[in-house]
PLY file of the C-alpha trace (Angstrom):
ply
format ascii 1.0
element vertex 140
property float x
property float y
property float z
element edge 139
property int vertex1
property int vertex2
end_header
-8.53 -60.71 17.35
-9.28 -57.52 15.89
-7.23 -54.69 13.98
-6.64 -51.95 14.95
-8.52 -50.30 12.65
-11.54 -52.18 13.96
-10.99 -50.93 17.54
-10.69 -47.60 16.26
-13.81 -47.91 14.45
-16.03 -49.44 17.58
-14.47 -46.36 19.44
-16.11 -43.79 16.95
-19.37 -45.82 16.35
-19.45 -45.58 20.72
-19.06 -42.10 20.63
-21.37 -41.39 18.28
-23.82 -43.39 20.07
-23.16 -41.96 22.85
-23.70 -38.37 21.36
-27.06 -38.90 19.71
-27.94 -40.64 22.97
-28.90 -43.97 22.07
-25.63 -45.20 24.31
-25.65 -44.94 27.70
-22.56 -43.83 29.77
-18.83 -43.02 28.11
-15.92 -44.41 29.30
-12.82 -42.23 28.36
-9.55 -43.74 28.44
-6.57 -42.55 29.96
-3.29 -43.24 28.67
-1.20 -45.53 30.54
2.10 -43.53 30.07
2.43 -40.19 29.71
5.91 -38.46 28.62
5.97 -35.05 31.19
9.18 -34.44 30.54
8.56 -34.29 26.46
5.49 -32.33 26.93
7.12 -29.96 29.11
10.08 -29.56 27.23
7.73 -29.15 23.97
6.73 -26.19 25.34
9.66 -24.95 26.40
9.28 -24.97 30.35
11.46 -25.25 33.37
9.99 -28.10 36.05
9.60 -25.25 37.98
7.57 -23.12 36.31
5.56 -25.92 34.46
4.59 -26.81 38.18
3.36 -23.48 39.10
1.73 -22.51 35.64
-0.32 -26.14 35.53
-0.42 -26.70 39.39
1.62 -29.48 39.82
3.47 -29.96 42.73
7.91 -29.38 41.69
8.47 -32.57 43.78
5.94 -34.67 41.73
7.24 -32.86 38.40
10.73 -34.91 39.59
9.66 -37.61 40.68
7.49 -38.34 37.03
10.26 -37.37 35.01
12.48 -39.30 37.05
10.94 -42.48 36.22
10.65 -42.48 40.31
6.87 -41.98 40.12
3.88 -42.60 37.95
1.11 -40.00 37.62
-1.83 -41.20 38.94
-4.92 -41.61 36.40
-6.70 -37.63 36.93
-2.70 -36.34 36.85
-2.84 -38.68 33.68
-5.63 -36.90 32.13
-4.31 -33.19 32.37
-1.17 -33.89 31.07
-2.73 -35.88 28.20
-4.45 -32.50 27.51
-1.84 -29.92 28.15
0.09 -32.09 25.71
-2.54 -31.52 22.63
-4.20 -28.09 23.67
-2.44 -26.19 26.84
-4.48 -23.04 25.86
-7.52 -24.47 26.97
-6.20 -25.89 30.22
-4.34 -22.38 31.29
-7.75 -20.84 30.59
-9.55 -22.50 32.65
-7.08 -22.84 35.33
-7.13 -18.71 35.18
-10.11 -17.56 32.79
-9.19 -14.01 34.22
-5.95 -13.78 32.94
-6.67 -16.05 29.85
-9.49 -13.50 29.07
-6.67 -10.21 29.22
-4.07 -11.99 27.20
-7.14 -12.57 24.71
-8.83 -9.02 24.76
-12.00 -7.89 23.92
-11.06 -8.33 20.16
-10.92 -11.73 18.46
-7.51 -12.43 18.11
-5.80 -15.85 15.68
-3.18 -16.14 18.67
-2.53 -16.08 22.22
0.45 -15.68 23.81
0.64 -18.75 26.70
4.70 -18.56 27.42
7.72 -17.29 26.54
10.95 -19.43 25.49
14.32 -17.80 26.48
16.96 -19.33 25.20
20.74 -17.42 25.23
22.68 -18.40 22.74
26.40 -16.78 23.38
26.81 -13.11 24.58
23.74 -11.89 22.19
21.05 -13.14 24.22
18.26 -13.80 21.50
15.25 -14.32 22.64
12.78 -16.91 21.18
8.91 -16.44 21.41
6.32 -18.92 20.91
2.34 -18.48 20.99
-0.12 -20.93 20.01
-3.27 -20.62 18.81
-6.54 -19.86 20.60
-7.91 -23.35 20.13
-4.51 -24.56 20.77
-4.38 -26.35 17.43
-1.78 -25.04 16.30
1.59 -23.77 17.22
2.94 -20.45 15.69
6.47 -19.52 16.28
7.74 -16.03 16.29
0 1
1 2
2 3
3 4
4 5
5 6
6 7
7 8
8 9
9 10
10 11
11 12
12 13
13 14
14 15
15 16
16 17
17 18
18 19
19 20
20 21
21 22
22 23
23 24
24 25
25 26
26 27
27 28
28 29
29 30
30 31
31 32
32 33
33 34
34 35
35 36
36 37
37 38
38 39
39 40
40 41
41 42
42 43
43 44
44 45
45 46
46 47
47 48
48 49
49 50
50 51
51 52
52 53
53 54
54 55
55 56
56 57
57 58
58 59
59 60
60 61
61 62
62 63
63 64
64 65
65 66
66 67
67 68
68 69
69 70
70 71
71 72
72 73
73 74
74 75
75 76
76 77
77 78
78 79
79 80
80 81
81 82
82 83
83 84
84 85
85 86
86 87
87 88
88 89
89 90
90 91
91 92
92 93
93 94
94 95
95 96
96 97
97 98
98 99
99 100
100 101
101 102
102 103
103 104
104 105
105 106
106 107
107 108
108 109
109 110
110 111
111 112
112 113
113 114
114 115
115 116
116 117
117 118
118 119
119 120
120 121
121 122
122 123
123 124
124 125
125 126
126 127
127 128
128 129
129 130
130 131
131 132
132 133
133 134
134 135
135 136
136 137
137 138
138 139
């Protein structure tokens, strides 16, 4: 049987094979479970409007987090990526609106949502951005 750091390390000697073309064909691999409702509480989003901003149906949103449901392999894959980079996915789910939050300057940060959270009468807001390659997170 081998480790896990052997696995690992066939992995990366495929891909690279694969890049410098002397491997046909690359088979990615989606991840069995996926945790929607972390992910969309990570970044601070209702059901509702993770469902609208990432095209998800509400119902499905429910049903996943609900333990009711599992995604099905492509549903899999998006949420695999909105988990490590949801910049990339909201622009190119809406590269027109993506492209005006961005500007024709070359900004560190985007800002992809706002966080409201009301804490008492004094009804702070919290703001969130993350970063244009989606790397990183930078609260504000």
């Amino acid at each position: 049987m081998k480790t896990q750091f052997e696995q690992m390390m066939n992995g990366l000697n495929d891909v690279e094979a694969f890049l410098a073309g002397e491997q046909e064909g690359f088979k990615a691999h989606v991840p069995h479970k996926v945790d929607v409702k972390a992910i969309r509480n990570r970044l601070g989003m209702t059901q509702a409007r993770f469902s609208n901003t990432f095209g998800f149906s509400l119902d499905a949103i429910k049903h996943w987090e609900g333990g009711r449901r599992i995604p099905e392999a492509p549903a899999r894959t998006l949420l695999a990526v909105i988990d490590k980079n949801p910049a990339a996915v909201l622009s190119a789910l809406n590269p027109a609106a993506f492209a005006a939050a961005v500007g024709s300057s070359k900004p560190t940060t985007v800002r992809v949502r706002i966080n409201r959270k009301h804490h008492g009468s004094s009804g702070v807001t919290k703001r969130k951005a993350y970063s244009a390659a989606g790397v990183k997170r930078i609260s504000k």
